[in-house]
N, C-alpha and C positions, 0 to 999 in steps of 0.2 A: 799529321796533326790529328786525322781519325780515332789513331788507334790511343792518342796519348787523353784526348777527352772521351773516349771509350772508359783508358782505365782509370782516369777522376772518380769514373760513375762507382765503380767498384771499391774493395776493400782498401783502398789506398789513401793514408791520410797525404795530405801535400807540404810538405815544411819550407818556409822561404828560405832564401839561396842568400837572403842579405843579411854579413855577418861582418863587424868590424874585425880586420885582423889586427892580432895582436899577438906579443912573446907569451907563451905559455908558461905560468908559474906554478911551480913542485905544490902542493898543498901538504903541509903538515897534520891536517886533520880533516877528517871526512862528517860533516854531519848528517845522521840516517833519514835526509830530505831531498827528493830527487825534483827535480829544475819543472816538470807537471803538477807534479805535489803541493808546488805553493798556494795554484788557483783556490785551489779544495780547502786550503790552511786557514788563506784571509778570510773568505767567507766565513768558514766557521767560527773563525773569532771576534768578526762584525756581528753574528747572530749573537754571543756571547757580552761583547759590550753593548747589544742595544737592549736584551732582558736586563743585564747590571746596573743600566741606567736607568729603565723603566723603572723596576723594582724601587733600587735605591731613591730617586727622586720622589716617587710616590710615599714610599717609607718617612722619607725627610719631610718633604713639604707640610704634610698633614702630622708629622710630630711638632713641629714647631708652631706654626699656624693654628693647631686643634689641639695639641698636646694630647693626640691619641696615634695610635697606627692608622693606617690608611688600608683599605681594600687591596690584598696583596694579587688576589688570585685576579680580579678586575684589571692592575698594573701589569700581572703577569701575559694574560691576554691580549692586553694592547700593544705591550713587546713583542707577543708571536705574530700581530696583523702587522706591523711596521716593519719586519725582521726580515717577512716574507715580500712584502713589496719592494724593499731596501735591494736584497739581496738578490730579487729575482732580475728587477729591473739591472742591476749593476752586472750582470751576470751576462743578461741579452746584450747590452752596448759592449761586452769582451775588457772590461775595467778590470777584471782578476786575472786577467791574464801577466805574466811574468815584465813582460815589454812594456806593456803600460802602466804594471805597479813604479817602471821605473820612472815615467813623465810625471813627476811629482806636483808640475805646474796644474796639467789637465786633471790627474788625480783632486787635488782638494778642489777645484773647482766645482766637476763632475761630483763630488761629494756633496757640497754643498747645496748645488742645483737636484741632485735628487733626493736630499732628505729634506727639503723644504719642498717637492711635490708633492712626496710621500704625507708630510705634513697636511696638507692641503687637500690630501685625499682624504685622508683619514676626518680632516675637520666637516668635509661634505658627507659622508659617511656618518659621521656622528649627528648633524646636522639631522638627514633623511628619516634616521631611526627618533628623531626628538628623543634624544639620548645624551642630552645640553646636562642636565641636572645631575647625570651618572658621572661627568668624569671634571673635575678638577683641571680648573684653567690654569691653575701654579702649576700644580703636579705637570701639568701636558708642557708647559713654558722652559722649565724646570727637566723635564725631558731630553724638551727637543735642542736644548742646548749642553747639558753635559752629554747627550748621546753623540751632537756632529762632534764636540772637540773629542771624546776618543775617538773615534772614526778616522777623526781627522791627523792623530798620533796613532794612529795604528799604521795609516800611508806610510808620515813620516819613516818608523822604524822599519817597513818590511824595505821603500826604497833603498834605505840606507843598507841591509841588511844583505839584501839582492845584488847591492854592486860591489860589497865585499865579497858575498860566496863568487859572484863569474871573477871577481881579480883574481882570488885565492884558491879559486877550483874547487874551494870546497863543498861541493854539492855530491851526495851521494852517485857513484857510481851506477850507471847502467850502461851494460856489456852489449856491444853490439857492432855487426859486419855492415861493411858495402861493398857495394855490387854496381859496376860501371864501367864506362867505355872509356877506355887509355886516358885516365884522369890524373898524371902523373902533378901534372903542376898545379893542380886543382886539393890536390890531399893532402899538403902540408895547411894550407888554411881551413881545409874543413876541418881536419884535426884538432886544431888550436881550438876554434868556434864550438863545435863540442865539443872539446872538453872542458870548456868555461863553462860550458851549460849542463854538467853532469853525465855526459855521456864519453864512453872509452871506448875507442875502437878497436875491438881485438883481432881482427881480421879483415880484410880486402881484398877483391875479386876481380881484376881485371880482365872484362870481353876483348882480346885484342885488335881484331875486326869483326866485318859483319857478316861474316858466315854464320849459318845457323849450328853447325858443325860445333865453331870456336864456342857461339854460346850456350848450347846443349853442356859442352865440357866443363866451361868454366859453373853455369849452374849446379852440374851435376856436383861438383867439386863443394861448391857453397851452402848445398841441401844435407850433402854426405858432414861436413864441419856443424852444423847446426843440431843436424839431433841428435839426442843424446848430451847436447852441451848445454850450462846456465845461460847463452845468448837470450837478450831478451826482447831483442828488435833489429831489426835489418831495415836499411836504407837504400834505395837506389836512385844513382846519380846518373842524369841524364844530357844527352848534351845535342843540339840541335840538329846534326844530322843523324842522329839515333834514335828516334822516338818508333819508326817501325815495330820497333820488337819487345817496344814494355809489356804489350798485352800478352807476349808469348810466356815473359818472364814472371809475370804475374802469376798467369795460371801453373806457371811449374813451381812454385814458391807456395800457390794455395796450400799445398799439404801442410805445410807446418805449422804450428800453432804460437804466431807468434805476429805481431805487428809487422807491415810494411808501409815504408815513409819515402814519396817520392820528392827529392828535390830536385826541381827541375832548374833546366835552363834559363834565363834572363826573359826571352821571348814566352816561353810559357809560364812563366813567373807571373809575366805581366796580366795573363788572360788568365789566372786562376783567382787571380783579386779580384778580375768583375763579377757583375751576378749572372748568374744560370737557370737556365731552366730544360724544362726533362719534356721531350715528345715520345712516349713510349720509348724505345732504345737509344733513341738519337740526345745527346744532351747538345742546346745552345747558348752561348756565351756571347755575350750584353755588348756589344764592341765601342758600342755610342746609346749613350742614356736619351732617351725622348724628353718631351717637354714634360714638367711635372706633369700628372694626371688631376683629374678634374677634383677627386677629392683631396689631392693635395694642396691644388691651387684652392679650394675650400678654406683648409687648414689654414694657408698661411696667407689668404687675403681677409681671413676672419681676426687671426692675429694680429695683422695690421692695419686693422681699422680700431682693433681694442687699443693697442698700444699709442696710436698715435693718436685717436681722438682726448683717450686718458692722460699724454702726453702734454696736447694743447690746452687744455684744461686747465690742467696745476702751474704750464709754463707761463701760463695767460700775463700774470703778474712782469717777470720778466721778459718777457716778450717786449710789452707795453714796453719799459723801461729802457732796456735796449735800444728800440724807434728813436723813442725822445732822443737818446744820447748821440745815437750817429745822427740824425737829423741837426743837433746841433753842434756834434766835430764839425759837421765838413757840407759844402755844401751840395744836394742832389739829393736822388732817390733815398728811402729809406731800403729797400727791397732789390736784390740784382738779381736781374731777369735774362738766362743766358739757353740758348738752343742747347738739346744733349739728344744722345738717339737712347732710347728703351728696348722695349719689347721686342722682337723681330725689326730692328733696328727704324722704330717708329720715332719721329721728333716731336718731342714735347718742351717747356718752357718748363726750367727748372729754377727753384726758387732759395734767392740766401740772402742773408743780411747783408749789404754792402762795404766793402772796407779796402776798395779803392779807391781812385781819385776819377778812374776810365769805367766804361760801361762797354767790355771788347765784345761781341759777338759777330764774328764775320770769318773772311777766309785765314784771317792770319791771326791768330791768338799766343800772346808770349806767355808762358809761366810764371808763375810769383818766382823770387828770386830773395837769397837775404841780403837785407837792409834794402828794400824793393820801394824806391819812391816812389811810387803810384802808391803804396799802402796808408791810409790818415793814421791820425795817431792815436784811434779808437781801434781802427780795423788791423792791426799788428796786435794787440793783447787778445782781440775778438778768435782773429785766426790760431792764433796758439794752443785755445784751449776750443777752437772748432764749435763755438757757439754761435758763428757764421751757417750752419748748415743744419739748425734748429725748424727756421720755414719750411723745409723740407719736409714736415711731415703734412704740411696742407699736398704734398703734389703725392704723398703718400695715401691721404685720403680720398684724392684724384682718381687714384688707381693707377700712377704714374709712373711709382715707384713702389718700392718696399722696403723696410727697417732694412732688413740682410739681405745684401746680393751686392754685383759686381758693379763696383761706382762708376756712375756714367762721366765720362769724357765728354769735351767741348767735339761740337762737328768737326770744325777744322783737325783737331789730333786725331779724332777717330779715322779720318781719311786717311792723314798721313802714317797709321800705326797700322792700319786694314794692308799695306803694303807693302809694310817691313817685317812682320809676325805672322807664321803660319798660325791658324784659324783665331786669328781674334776677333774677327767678327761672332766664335761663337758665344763671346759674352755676351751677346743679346739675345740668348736662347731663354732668358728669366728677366725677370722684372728689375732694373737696377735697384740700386741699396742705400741706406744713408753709411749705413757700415758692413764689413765683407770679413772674407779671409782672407784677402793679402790685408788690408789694413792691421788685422790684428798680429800680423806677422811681421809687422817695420815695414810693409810697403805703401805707407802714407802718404800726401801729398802732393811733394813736385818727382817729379821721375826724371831725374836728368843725362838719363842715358837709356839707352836702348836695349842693354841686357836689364837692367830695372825694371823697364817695362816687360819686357819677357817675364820674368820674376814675377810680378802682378799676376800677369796671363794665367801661367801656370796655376796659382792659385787661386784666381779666378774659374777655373777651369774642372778645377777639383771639388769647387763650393756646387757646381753644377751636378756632376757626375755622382758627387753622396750626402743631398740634401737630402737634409732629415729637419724632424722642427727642435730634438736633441743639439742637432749643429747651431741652429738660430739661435737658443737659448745661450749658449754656451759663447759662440762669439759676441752677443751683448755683454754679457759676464767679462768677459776679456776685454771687450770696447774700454768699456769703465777703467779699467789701470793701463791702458797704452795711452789715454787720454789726460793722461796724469805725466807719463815718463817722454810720450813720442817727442823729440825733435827736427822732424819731420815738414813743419809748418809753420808757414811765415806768413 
């Protein structure tokens, strides 16, 4: 394992090993665009529709409205500061990359979420400079709305565009050998997988064992094939009791002038997605993420104190409303008051509008169920649309919880799932959530089985290991239309 996070460190890009197999189909036509090339493509044609709109909107708005031209070179500048925020920031979150041009869901999303920062930045920016009276509130309105919908058709047609060339193979060609240990049953699928992604293998090199001998020869054989020829990349496949001798293979490959891409095995697959860091030679790999750090926890307990005090504010109205109603469905508490663990598995008293008949907190807690008699006949439309779980954000101003994280469970399920699920306890490694990532993934509500709940975990698990305040933004976003569709809740 030394020698294979040795040669991470080095010249070696790493390409994931995870590839739908599929039948390979003949391409009729090749277009001069190779399966890299795209990243480079969309950007530049986002920076292309957001001057088109600057311009043009500014153009428009103040013909109509003034029946003159508008300040073109001013339009033009506010299209390079947006262009550059736009495209920098979309660039750092890996959104132009080919695999996530294809999630078209997170695509417009992510599109939308950062050209209304970018927005935002620009308006504090204009703001600072008392540079109110330079730029036209239409023109700017007018902008930022014909700029998202092409953006937002640019997605559209590259996804579309993307899943035809891997059907059809037709992505420009790039010639290129591997190099690996007795991959016999492994390179009919590598095959298929790139060549859907524009790459042709024109050659293959198999180490037979692991003598140094055998791979001395087979190198020698795959250095001798390479120069002198259009090869334009070389890969080497790795396979888990083989990792000794990448570093040898490396350096016998430095000569040539030409890319090397290691794919590895499933287990090292796994460790190149974490994060790393560098101690002079030694590189170390992240194996279990710590608790956010102190400016994180900053971040996102600053966030949810704005959000949810802003929250209770404008809800105030229905909030009110609500009381009166269940107060007089049914009779009891306005408010259900029920044990949950938090933080490092700390108990606090979590808070929801009530829309049972029972007030369960103890050792034996049943689940809602459908057509669930205990539910009044307020608290069945309340639950649906999860307007039950609004109070929540008093325990969020507590400090008790947070908008995003892993929803806390009643004590009793928590014991009983701490038993059957390897580390789920470490959902208490963060503050609970009123909403998460499994929720916005269909894992809502009742969990009435036990790989379901696994299901959750996992994803619970994940919200943990790469929170960002990118991710919180983005599962609120999501919140919104699962709250609409989920079936989930009784």
């Amino acid at each position: 394992m030394t020698s294979t996070a040795n040669a991470l460190n080095g010249n070696v890009r790493v390409a994931s090993s995870d590839c739908v197999e599929a039948e390979e189909v003949p391409s009729k036509r090749r277009w001069p665009l190779s399966y890299n090339g795209i990243s480079r493509l969309v950007a530049f044609i986002d920076v292309l529709i957001i001057m088109a709109t600057a311009t043009i909107s500014g153009l428009a708005y103040h013909l109509v409205a003034f029946g003159i031209a508008g300040d073109v070179v001013r339009d033009f500048a506010k299209s390079i500061f947006v262009a550059i925020i736009f495209v920098f920031v979309t660039h750092m979150r890996r959104l132009y990359e080919p695999t996530a041009l294809q999630a078209l869901g997170t695509q417009l999303q992510s599109v939308v979420l950062t050209w209304t920062c970018t927005f935002i930045f620009l308006g504090g920016v204009v703001f600072s400079l008392r540079a109110n009276e330079e730029f036209s509130r239409g023109a700017i309105l007018l902008f930022a709305i014909s700029g998202v919908i092409g953006l937002l058709i640019n997605r559209v047609f590259w996804r579309a565009f993307i899943e035809r060339a891997l059907a059809a193979g037709s992505l420009a060609d790039r010639k290129i050998i591997v190099i690996g240990w007795d991959f016999a049953e492994t390179i009919p699928r590598l095959t298929t997988c790139l060549r859907r992604h524009g790459f042709r293998i024109v050659q293959q090199f198999t180490i037979a064992d692991s003598s140094l001998a055998e791979m001395n020869s087979c190198l020698t054989s795959a250095i001798s094939f390479v120069r002198g020829s259009d090869i334009e990349e070389i890969y080497l496949l790795s396979r888990v009791d083989r990792t000794d001798g990448i570093n040898e293979i490396i350096e016998r490959l430095r000569p040539l002038p030409v890319p090397v891409t290691l794919i590895p095995n499933t287990v090292t697959a796994e460790l190149v997605r974490q994060p790393w860091r560098q101690f002079g030679d030694l590189v170390a790999v992240e194996l279990q993420r710590l608790p956010l750090s102190a400016y994180e926890r900053s971040v996102k307990r600053a966030a949810d104190i704005l959000m949810a005090g802003c929250g209770l504010f404008m809800l105030l109205p229905l909030l009110t409303i609500l009381a009166l109603a269940i107060k007089i469905d049914s009779p009891g508490p306005t408010l259900f008051r029920q044990t949950r663990r938090g933080f490092n598995g700390k108990h606090f008293k979590i808070f929801k509008f009530r829309t049972m008949s029972v007030l369960e907190d103890g050792p034996i807690i049943k689940q809602a169920t459908v057509a669930d008699s205990r539910v009044t006949r307020l608290g069945s439309f309340i639950r649906r649309t999860s307007i039950d779980e609004l109070p929540q954000l008093i325990n969020v101003l507590r400090g008790e919880m947070s908008i995003v994280g892993p929803r806390p469970h009643a004590v009793a399920h928590d014991d009983h799932f701490v038993r059957q699920i390897e580390n789920y306890a470490f959902r208490h490694y963060v503050k609970p959530g009123i909403t998460g990532w499994a929720q916005v993934h269909g894992y809502r509500g009742r969990t009435e089985t036990l790989d379901k709940m696994r299901r959750r975990v996992e994803y619970d698990l994940w919200y943990i290991n790469n929170w960002s305040v990118w991710l919180d933004l983005s599962i609120l976003l999501r919140t919104l239309g699962h709250l609409v569709r989920s079936k989930n809740a009784w």
